[in-house]
VEXBA-177356 format. One line per field, with one value per residue: residue number from 1; residue in three letters; x, y, z of N, C-alpha, C, CB in turn. Coordinates in Angstrom, 3 decimals. Atoms other than C-alpha are relative to their C-alpha. Glycine has a CB too. Example, Ala and Ser with C-alpha at 12.3 -4.5 7.8 and 13.67 -1.06 7.14 Angstrom:
! residues 2
k = [1/2]
r = [ALA/SER]
n_px = [0.890/-0.820]
n_py = [-1.190/-1.190]
n_pz = [0.000/-0.060]
ca_px = [12.300/13.670]
ca_py = [-4.500/-1.060]
ca_pz = [7.800/7.140]
c_px = [0.900/-0.770]
c_py = [1.200/1.090]
c_pz = [0.000/0.730]
cb_px = [-0.992/0.414]
cb_py = [0.027/0.462]
cb_pz = [1.246/-1.415]
//
This chain:
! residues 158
k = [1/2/3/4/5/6/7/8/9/10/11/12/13/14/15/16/17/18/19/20/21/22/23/24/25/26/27/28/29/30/31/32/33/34/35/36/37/38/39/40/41/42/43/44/45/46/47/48/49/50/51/52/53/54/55/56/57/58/59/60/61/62/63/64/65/66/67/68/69/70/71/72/73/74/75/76/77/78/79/80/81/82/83/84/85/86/87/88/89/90/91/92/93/94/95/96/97/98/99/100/101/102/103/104/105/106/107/108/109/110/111/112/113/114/115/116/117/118/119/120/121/122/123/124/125/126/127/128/129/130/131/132/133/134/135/136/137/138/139/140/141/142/143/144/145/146/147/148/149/150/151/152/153/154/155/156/157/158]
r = [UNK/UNK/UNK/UNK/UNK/UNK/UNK/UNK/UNK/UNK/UNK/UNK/UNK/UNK/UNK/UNK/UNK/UNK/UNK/UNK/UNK/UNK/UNK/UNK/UNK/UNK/UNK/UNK/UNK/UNK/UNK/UNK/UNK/UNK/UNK/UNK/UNK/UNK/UNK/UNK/UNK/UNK/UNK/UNK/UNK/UNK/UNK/UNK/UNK/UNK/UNK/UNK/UNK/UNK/UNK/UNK/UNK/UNK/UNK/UNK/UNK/UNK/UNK/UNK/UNK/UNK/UNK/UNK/UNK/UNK/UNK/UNK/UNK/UNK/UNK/UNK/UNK/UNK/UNK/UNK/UNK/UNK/UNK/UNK/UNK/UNK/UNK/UNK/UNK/UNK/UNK/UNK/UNK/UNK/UNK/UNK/UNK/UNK/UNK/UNK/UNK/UNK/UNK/UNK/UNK/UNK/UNK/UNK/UNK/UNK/UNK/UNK/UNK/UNK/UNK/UNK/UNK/UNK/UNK/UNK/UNK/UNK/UNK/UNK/UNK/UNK/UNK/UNK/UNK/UNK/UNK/UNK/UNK/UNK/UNK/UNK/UNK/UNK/UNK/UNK/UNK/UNK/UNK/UNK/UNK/UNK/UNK/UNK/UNK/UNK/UNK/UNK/UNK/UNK/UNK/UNK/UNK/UNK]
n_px = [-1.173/0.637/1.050/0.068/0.999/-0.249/0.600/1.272/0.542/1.274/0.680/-0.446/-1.191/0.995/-0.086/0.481/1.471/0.738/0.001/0.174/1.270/1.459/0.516/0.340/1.474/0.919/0.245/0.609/1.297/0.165/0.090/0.590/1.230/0.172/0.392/1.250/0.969/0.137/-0.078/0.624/1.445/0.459/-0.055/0.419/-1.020/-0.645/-0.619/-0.888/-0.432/-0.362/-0.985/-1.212/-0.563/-0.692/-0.904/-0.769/-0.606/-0.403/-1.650/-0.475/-0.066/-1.139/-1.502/-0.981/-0.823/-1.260/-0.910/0.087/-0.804/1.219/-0.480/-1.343/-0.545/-1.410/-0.339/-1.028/-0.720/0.695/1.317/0.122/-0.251/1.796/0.375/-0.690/-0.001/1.055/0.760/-0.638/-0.603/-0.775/0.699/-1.339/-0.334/-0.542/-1.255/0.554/1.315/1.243/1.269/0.752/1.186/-0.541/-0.107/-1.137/0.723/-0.715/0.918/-0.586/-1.102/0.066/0.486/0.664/0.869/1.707/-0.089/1.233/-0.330/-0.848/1.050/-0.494/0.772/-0.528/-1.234/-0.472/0.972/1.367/-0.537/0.650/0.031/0.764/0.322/1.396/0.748/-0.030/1.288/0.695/0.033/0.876/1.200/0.722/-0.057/0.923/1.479/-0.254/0.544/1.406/1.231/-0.180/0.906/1.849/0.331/-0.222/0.953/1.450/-0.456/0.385/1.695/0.322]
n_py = [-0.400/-0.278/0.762/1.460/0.712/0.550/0.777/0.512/0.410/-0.591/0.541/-0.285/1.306/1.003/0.777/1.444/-0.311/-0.070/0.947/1.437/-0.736/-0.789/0.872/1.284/-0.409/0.260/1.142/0.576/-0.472/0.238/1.188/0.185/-0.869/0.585/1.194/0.007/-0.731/-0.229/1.482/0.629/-0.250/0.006/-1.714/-0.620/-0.660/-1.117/-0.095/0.631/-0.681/-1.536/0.018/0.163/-1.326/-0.330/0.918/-0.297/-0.785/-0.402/0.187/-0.749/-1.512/0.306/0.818/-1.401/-1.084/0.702/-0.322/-1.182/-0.853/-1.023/-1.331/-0.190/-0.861/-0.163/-1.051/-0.949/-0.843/-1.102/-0.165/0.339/-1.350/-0.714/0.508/-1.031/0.700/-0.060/1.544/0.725/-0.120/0.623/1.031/0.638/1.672/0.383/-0.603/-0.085/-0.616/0.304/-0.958/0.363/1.485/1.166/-0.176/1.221/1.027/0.067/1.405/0.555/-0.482/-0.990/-1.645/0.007/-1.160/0.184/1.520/0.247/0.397/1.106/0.954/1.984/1.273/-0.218/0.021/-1.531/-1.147/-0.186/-1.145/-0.800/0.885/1.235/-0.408/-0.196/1.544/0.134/-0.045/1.006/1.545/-0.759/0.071/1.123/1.087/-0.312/0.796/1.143/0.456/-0.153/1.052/1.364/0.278/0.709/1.533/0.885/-0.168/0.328/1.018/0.716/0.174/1.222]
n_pz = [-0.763/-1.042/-0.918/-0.302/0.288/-1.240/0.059/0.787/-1.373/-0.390/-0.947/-1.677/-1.138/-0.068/0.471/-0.702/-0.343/1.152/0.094/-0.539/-0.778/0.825/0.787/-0.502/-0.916/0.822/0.932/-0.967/-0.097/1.148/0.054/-1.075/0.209/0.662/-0.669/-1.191/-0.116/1.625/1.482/-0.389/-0.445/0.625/-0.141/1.433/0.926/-0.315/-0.813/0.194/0.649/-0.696/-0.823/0.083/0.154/-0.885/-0.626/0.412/-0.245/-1.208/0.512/1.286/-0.278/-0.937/0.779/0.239/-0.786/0.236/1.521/0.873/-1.005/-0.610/0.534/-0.002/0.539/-0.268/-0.836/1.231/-1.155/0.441/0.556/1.336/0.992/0.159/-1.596/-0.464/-1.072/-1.011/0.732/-0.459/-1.068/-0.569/-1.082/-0.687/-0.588/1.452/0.801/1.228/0.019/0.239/-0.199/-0.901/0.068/0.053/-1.518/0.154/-0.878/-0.806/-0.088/1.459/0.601/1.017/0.257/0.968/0.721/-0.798/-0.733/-0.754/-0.757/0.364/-0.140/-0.191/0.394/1.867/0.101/0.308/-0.043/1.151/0.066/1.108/1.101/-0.892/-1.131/0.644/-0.223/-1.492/-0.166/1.012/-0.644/-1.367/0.161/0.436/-1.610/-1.324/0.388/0.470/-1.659/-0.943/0.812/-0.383/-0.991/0.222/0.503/-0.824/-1.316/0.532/0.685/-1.290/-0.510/0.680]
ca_px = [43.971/44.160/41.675/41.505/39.408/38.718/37.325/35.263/33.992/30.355/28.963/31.414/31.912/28.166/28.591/28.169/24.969/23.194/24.012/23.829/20.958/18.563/18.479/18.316/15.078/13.832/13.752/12.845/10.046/8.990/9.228/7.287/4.272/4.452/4.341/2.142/-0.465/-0.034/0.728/-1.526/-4.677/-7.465/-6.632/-7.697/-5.233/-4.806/-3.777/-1.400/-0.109/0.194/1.990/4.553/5.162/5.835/8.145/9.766/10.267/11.203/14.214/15.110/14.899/17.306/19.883/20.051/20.524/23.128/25.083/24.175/26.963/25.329/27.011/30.573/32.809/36.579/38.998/40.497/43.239/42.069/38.866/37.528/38.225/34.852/34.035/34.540/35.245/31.864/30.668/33.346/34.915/38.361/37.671/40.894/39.998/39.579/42.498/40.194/37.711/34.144/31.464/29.022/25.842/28.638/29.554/32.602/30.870/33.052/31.652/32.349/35.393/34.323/32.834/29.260/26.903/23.665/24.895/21.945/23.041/24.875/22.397/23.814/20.442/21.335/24.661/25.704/25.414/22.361/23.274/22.197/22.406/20.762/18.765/15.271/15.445/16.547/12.964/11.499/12.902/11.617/8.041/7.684/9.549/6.625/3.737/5.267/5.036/1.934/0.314/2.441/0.991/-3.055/-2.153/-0.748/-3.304/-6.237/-5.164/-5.364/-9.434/-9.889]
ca_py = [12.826/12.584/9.759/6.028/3.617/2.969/-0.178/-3.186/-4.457/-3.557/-6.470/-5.374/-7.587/-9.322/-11.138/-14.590/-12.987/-12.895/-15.693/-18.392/-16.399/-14.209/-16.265/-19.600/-17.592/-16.879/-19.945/-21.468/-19.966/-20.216/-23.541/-24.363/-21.898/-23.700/-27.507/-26.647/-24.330/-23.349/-26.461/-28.483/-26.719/-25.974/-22.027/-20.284/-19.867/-16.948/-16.762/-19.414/-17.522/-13.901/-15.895/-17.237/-14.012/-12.388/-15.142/-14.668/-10.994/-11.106/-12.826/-11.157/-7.697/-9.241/-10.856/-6.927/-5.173/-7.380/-7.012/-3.951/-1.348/0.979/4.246/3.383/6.464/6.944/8.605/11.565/13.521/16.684/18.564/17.405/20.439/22.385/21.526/24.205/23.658/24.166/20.404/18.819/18.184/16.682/13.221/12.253/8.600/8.114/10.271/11.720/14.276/13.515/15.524/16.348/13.663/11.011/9.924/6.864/3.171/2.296/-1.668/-1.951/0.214/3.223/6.328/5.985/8.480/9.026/6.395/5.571/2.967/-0.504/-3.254/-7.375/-8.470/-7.530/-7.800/-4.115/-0.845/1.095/4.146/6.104/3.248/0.202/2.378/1.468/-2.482/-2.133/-0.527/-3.089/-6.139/-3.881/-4.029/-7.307/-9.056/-7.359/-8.364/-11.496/-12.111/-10.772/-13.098/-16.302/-15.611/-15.525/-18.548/-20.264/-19.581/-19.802/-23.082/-24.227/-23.064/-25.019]
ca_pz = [-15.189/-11.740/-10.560/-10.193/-9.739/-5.886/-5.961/-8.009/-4.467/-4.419/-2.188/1.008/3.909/3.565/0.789/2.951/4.333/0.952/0.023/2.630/4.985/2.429/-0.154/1.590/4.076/0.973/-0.903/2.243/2.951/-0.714/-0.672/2.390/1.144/-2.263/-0.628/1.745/-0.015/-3.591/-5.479/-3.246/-2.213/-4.449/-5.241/-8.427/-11.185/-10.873/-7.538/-8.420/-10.860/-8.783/-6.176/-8.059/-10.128/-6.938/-5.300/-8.603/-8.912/-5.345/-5.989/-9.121/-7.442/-4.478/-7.170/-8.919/-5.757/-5.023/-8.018/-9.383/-8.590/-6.213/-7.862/-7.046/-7.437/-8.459/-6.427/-7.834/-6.329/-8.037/-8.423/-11.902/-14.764/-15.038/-11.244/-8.728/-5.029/-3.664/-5.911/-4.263/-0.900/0.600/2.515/4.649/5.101/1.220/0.197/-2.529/-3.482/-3.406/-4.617/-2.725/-2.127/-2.236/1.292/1.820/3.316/5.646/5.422/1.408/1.477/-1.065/-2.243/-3.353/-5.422/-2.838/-0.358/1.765/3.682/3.822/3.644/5.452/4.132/0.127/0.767/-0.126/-0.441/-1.370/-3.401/-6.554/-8.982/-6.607/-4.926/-7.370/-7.123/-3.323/-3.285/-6.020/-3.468/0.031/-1.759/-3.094/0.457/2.208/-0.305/-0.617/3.208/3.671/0.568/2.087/5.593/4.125/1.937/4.793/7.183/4.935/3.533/7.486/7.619/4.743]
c_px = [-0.413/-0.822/0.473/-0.894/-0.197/-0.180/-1.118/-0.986/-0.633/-0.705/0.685/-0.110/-1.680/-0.465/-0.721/-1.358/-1.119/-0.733/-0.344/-1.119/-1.004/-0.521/-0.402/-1.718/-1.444/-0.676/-1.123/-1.442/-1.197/-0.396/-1.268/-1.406/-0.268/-0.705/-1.198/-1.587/-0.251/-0.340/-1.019/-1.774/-1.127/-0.041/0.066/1.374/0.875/0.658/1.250/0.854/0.490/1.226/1.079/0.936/0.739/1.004/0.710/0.826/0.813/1.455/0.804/0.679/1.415/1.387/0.163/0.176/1.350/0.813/-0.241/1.032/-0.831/0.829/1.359/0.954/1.663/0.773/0.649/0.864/-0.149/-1.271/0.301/0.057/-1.699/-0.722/0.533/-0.008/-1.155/-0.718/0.464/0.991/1.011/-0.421/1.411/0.233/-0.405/1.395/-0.793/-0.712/-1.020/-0.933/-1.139/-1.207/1.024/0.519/1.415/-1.298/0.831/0.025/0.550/1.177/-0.098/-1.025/-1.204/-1.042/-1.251/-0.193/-1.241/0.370/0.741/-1.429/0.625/-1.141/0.200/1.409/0.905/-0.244/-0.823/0.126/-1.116/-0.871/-1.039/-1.197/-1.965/-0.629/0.296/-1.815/-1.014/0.398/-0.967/-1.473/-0.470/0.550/-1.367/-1.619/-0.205/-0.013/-1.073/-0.988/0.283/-1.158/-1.580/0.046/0.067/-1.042/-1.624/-0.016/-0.776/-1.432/-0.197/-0.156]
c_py = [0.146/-0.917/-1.417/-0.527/-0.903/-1.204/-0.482/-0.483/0.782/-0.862/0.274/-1.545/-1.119/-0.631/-1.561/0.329/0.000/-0.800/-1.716/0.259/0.764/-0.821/-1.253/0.236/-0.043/-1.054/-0.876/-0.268/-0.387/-1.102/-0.857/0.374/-1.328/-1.586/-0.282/0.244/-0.337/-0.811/-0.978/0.392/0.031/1.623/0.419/0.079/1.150/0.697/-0.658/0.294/1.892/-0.654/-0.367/0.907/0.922/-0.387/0.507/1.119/0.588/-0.113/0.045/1.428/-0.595/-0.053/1.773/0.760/-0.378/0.101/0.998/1.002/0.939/1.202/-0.082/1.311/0.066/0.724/0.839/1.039/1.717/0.132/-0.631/1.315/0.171/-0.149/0.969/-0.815/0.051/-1.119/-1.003/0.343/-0.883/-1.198/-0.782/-0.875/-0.649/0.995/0.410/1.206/-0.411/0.982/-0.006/-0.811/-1.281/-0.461/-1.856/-1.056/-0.327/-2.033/-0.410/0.596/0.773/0.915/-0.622/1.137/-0.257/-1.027/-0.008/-0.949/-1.425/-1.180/-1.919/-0.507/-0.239/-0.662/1.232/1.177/0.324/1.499/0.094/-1.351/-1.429/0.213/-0.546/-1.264/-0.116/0.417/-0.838/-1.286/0.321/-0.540/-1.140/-1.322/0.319/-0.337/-1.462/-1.011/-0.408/-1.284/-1.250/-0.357/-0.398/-0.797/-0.634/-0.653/-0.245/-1.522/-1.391/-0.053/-1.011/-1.037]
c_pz = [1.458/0.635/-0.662/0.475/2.132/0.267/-0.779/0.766/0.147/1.227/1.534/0.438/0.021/-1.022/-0.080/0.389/-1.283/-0.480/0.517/1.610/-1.058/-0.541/0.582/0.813/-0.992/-0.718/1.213/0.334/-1.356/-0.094/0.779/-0.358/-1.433/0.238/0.565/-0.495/-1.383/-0.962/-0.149/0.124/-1.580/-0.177/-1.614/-0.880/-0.022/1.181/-0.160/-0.630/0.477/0.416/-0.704/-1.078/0.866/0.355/-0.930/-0.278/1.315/-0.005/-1.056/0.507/1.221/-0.637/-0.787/1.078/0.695/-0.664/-0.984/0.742/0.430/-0.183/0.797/-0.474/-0.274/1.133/-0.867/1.232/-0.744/-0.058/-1.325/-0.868/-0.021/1.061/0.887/1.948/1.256/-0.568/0.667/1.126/0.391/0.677/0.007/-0.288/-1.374/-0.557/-1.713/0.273/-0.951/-0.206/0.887/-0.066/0.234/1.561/-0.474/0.887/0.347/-0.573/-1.551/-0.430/-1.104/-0.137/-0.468/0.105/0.809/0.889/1.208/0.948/-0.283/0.720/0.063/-0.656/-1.694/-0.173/-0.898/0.388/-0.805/-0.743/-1.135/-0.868/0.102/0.663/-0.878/0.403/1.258/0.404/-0.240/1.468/1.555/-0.520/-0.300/1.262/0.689/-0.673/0.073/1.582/0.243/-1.129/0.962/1.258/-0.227/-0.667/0.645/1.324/-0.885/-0.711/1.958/0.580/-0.547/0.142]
cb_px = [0.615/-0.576/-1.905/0.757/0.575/-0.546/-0.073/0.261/0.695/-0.962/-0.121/-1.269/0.859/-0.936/0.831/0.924/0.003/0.533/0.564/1.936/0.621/0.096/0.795/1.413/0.157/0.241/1.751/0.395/0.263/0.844/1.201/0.622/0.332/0.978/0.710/0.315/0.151/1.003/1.310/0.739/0.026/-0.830/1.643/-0.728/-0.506/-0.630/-0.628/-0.224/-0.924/-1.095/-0.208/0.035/-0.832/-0.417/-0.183/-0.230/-0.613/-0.636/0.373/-1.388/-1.898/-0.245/-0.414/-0.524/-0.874/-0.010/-0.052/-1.628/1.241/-0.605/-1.054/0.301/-0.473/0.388/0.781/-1.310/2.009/0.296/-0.580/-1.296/0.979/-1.059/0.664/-0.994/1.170/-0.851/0.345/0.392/-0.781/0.516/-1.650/0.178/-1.152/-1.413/1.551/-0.805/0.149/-0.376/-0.602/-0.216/-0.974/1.101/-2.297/2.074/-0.820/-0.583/-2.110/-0.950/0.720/0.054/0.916/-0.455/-0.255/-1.247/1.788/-1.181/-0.908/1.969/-1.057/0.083/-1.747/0.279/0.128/-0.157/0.440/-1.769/1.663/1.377/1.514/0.802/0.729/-0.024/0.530/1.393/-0.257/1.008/2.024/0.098/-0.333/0.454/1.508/0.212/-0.364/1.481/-0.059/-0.869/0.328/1.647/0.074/-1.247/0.536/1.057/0.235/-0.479/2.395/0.756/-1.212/0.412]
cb_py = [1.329/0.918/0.485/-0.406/-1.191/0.507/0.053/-1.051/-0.195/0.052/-1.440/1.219/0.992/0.382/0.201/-0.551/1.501/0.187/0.371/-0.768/1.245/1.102/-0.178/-0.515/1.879/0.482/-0.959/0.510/1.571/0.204/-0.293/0.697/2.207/0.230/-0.187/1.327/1.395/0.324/-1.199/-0.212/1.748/-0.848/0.690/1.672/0.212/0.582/-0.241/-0.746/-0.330/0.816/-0.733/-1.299/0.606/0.023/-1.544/-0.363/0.477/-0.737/-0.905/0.302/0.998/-1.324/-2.038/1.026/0.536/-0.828/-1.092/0.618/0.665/-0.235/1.447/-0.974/0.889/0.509/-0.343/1.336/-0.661/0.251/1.549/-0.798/-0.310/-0.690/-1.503/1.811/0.298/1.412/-0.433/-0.443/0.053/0.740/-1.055/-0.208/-0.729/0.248/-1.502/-1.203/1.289/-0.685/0.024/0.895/-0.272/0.096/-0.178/0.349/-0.979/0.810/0.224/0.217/-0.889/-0.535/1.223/-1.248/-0.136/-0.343/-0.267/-0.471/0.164/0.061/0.407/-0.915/0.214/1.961/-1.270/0.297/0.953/-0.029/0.202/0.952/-0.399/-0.490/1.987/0.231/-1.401/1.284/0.756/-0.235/-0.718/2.160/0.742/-0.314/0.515/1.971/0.230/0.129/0.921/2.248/-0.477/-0.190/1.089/0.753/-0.633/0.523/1.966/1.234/0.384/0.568/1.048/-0.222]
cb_pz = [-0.550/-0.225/-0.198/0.656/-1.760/0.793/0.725/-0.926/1.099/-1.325/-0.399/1.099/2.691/0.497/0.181/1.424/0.684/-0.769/-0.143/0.399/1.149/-1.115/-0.934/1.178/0.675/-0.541/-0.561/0.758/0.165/-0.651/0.379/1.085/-0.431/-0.423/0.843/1.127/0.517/-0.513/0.162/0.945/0.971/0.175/1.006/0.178/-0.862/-0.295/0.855/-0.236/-0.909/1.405/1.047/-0.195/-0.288/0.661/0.212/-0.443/-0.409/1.056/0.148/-1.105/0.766/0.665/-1.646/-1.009/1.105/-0.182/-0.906/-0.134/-0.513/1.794/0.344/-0.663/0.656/-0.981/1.174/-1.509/0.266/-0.981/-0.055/-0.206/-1.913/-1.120/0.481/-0.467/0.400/0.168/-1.639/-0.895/0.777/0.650/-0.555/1.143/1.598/-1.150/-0.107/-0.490/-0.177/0.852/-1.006/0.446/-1.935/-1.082/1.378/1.057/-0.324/1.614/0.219/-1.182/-0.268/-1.060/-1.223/-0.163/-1.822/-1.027/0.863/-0.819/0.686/0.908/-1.477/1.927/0.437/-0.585/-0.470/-0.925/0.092/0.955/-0.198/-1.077/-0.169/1.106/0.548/-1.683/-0.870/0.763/-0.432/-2.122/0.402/0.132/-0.707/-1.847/1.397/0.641/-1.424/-0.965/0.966/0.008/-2.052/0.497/0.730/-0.641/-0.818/0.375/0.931/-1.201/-0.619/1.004/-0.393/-0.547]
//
């Protein structure tokens, strides 16, 4: 009683950014390292095998923070029963109450649980729910850099 469903629109307005800039940088790049280094050089197995574990969880972890709802919340025009009014607060510019931690994204149009911020390179927001593989893709873009760069560059002593 009382609430609705504010929105199924988790990716917001960067959508196109995800899609036809991340992914494409990524692959890109990917590609380029592969051609260039990986496939070609003479590099242990097991390197060959790290790197393209990485590459792959890289863009695994991208494709769920993308499409994972990042703790989307209803709106409700009442507190919730068993909820008192120090859990939850009025918010004008949703016409709702939000408990507290939940904040509105302006960018995806809704309420989310632990909103952290709105991310063009994911293409969302990063909230409660998103907020693990947004970390999982952060850590493996930045190993996944730093391996390409010393394959790329050590490939060129060679």
């Amino acid at each position: 009683v009382g609430e609705e469903r504010v929105s199924d629109e988790s990716m917001g307005l960067y959508w196109l950014m995800v899609c036809f800039v991340t992914y494409p940088l990524l692959l890109v790049v990917s590609f380029w390292t592969a051609t260039s280094v990986v496939f070609v050089s003479n590099f242990q197995p097991l390197i060959v095998c790290a790197w393209s574990a990485l590459t792959i969880g890289l863009c695994l972890a991208l494709f769920f923070v993308s499409c994972t709802d990042p703790g989307i919340l209803k709106k409700h025009s009442s507190i919730p029963e068993g909820q008192t009014s120090a859990q939850w607060r009025w918010v004008d510019r949703v016409q709702s109450y939000v408990p507290r931690g939940a904040m509105y994204d302006p960018d995806c149009a809704v309420v989310v649980e632990q909103f952290d911020h709105t991310c063009p390179w994911t293409g969302t927001a990063i909230g409660k729910k998103n907020m693990p593989a947004f970390q999982a893709f952060i850590a493996l873009l930045f190993t996944c850099l730093i391996m390409d760069i010393i394959l790329l560059t050590s490939a060129s002593i060679i």
